[in-house]
PATIZA-445075 format. One line per field, with one value per residue (C-alpha): residue number from 0; chain; x, y, z. Coordinates in steps of 0.001 Angstrom, whole numbers, plus 524288, in hexadecimal, padded with zeros to 5 digits. Example, Ala and Ser with C-alpha at 12.3 -4.5 7.8 and 13.67 -1.06 7.14 Angstrom:
% residues 2
nr <- c(0	1)
kette <- c(A	A)
east <- c(8300C	83566)
north <- c(7EE6C	7FBDC)
up <- c(81E78	81BE4)
***
This chain:
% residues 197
nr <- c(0	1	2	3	4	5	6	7	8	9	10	11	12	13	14	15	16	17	18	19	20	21	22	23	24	25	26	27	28	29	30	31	32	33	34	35	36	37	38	39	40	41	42	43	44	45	46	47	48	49	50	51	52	53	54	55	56	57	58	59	60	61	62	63	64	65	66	67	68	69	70	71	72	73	74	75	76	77	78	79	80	81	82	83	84	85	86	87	88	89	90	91	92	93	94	95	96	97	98	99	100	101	102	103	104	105	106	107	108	109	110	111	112	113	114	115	116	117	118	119	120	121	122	123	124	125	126	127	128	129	130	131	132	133	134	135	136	137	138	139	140	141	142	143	144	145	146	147	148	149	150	151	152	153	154	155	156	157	158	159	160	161	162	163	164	165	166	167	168	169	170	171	172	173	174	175	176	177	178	179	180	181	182	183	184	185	186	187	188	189	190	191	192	193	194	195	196)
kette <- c(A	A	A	A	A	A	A	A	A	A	A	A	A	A	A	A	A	A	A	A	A	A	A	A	A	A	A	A	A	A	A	A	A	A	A	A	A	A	A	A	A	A	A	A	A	A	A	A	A	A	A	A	A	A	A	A	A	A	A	A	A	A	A	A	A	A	A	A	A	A	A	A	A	A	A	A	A	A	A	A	A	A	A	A	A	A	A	A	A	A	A	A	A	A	A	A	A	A	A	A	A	A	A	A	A	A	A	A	A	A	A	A	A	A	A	A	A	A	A	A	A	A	A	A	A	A	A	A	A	A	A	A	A	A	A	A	A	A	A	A	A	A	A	A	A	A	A	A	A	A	A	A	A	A	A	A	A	A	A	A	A	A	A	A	A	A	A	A	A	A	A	A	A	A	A	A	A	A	A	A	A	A	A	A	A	A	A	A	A	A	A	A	A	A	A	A	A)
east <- c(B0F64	B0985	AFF1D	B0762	B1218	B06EF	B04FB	B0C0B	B1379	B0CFE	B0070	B07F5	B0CCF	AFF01	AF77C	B0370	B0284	AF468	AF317	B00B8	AF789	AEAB2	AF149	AF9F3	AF83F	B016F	B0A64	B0BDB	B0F50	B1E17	B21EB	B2D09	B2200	B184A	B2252	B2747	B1A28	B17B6	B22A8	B273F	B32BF	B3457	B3819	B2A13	B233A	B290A	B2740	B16D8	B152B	B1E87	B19D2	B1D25	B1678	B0C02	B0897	B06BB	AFDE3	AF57F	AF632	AF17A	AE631	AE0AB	AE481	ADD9C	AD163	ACE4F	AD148	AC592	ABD46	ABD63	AB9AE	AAF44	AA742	AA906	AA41F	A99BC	A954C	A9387	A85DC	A7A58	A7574	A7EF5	A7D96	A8042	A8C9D	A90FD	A90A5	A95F2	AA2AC	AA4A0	AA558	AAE31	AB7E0	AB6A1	ABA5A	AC572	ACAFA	ACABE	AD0D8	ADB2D	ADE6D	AD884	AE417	ADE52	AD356	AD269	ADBFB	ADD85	AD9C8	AE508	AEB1C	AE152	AE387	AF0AC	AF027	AE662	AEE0F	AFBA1	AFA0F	AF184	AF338	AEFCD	AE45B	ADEEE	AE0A5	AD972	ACEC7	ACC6B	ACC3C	AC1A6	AB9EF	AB98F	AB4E4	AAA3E	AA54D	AA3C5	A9BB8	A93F7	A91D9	A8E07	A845D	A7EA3	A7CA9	A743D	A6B85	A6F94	A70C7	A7FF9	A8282	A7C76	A852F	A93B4	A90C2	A8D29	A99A8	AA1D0	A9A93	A9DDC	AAB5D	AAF3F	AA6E0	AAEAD	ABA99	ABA18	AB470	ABF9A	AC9F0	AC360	ABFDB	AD05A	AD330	ACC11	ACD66	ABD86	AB486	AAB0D	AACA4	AABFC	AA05F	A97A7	A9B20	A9595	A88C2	A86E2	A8A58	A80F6	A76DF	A7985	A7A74	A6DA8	A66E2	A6AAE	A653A	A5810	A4CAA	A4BB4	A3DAE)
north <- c(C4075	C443A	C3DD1	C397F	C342A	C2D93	C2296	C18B0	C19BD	C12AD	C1A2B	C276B	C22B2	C1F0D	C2AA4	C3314	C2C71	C2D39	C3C0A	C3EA2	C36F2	C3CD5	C4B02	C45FD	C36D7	C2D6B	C31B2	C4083	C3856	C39F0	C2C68	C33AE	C3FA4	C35DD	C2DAA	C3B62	C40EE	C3404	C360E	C28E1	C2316	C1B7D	C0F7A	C0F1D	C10DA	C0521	BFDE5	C0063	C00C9	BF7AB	BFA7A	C0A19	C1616	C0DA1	C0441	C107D	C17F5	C0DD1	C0D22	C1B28	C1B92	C113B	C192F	C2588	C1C54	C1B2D	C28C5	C2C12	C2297	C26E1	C348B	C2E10	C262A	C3018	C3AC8	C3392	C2E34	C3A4D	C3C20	C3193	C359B	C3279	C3E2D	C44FF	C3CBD	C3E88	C4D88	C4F01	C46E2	C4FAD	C5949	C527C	C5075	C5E5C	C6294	C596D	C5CE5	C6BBA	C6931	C641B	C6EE4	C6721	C5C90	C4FB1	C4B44	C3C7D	C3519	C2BC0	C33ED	C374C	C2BF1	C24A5	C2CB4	C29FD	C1BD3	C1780	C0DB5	C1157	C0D39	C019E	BFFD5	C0D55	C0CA9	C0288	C0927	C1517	C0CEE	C0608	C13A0	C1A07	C0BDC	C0C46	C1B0C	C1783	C0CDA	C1620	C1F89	C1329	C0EDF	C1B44	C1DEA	C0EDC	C1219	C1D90	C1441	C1444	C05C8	BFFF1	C0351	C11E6	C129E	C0EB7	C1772	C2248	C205B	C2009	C2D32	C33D3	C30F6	C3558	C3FB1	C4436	C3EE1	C4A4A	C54E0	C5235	C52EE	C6073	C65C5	C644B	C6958	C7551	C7626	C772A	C6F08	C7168	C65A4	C5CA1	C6316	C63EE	C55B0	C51B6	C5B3A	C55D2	C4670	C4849	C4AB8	C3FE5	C360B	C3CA5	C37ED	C294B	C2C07	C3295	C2878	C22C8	C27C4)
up <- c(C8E5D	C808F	C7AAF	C6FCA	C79F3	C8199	C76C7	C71BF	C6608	C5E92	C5FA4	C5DA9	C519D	C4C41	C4FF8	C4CCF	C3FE7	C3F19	C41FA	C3715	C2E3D	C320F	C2CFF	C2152	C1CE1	C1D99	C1430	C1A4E	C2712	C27D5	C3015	C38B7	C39D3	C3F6C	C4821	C4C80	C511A	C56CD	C619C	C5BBB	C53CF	C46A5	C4E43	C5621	C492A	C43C1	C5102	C5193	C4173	C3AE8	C2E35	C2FCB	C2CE8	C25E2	C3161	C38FD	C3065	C3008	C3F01	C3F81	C342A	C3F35	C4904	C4099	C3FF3	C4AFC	C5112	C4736	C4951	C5713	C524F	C4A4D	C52FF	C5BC5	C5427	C4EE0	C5BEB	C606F	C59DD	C5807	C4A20	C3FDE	C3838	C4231	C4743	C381F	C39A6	C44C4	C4194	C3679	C41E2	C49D0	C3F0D	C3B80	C4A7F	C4A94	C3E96	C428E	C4E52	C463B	C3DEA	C3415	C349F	C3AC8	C2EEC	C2BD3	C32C0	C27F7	C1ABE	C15EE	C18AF	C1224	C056A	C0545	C073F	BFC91	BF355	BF85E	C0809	C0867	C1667	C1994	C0FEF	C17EE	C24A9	C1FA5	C1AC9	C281C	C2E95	C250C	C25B0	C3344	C331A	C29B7	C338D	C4022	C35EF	C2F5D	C3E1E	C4359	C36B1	C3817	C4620	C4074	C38E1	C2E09	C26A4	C2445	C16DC	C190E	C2428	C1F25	C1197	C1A80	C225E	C15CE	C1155	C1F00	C201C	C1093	C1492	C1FCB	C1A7B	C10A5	C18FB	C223D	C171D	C12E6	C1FA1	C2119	C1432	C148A	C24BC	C26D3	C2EFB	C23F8	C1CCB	C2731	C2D51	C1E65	C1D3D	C2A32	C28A3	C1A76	C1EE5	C2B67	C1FCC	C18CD	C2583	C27DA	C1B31	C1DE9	C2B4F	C2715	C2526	C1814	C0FC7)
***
């Protein structure tokens, strides 16, 4: 039994959906594609998400949030110092992305783009996942020391930060600009960290 065949439908249909999305937005997502490579039919779809392709995007941006906040907190976990936590997630995201062949950035990004005043629904989704993201770096950073409001404009800065890098580190096919951004961003979580003269 595959993987794939092992779960329910339902949850093939959101990660299918989520990965589809992950590499070409919602709107590069062909529905009978998505049902296809989900070993499922049109009828199930309907069944789990009443409200169609739409329900079931949103489904998977959650699903997408998640599967990297797990990758988050796990990556940032894996060191004490937060500057050092920062850097070395820029690593991790620069390994998985390689591994990829430079496919699997962002789960939600373009998404996200694509949604803004057209998709409220999906809008909102996206902004839950990166809200969520910015409170395991704010927590992780406060954890650190440093005081509340320090901490969630730091955790903003970090993930545009790497939000970029990982776009350009795709675009041009380099773990460069992931790996500059966590150097320079360790530097800068560094200075909030240093004592105050």
């Amino acid at each position: 039994m595959t993987t794939a065949t092992a779960l329910g439908t339902r949850d093939r249909l959101i990660r299918t959906a989520s990965r589809l999305m992950q590499h070409g937005g919602y709107e590069n997502t062909p529905i009978k594609q998505l049902v296809k490579e989900a070993q499922a039919t049109m009828g199930s779809l309907y069944h789990f998400f009443p409200g169609g392709k739409q329900e079931l995007a949103v489904a998977a941006i959650a699903y997408g949030d998640e599967e990297f906040a797990h990758m988050l907190t796990s990556g940032l976990a894996a060191y004490r110092d937060p500057a050092e936590a920062v850097e070395a997630l820029a690593v991790l995201l620069a390994d998985a992305l390689e591994a990829s062949d430079w496919l699997d950035g962002c789960p939600v990004t373009t998404t996200a783009l694509e949604s803004v005043g057209r998709m409220p629904e999906l809008q909102a989704a996206c902004a839950t996942a990166f809200a969520h993201w910015r409170e395991l770096l704010a927590a992780k950073l406060a954890a650190g020391g440093l005081a509340g409001e320090d901490a969630r404009e730091l955790a903003l800065t970090v993930l545009n930060t790497l939000e970029g890098a990982e776009t350009a580190a795709q675009v041009d096919r380099s773990r460069a600009p992931l790996v500059i951004a966590g150097r320079h961003l360790a530097r800068l979580v560094s200075t909030y960290s240093a004592p105050r003269t």
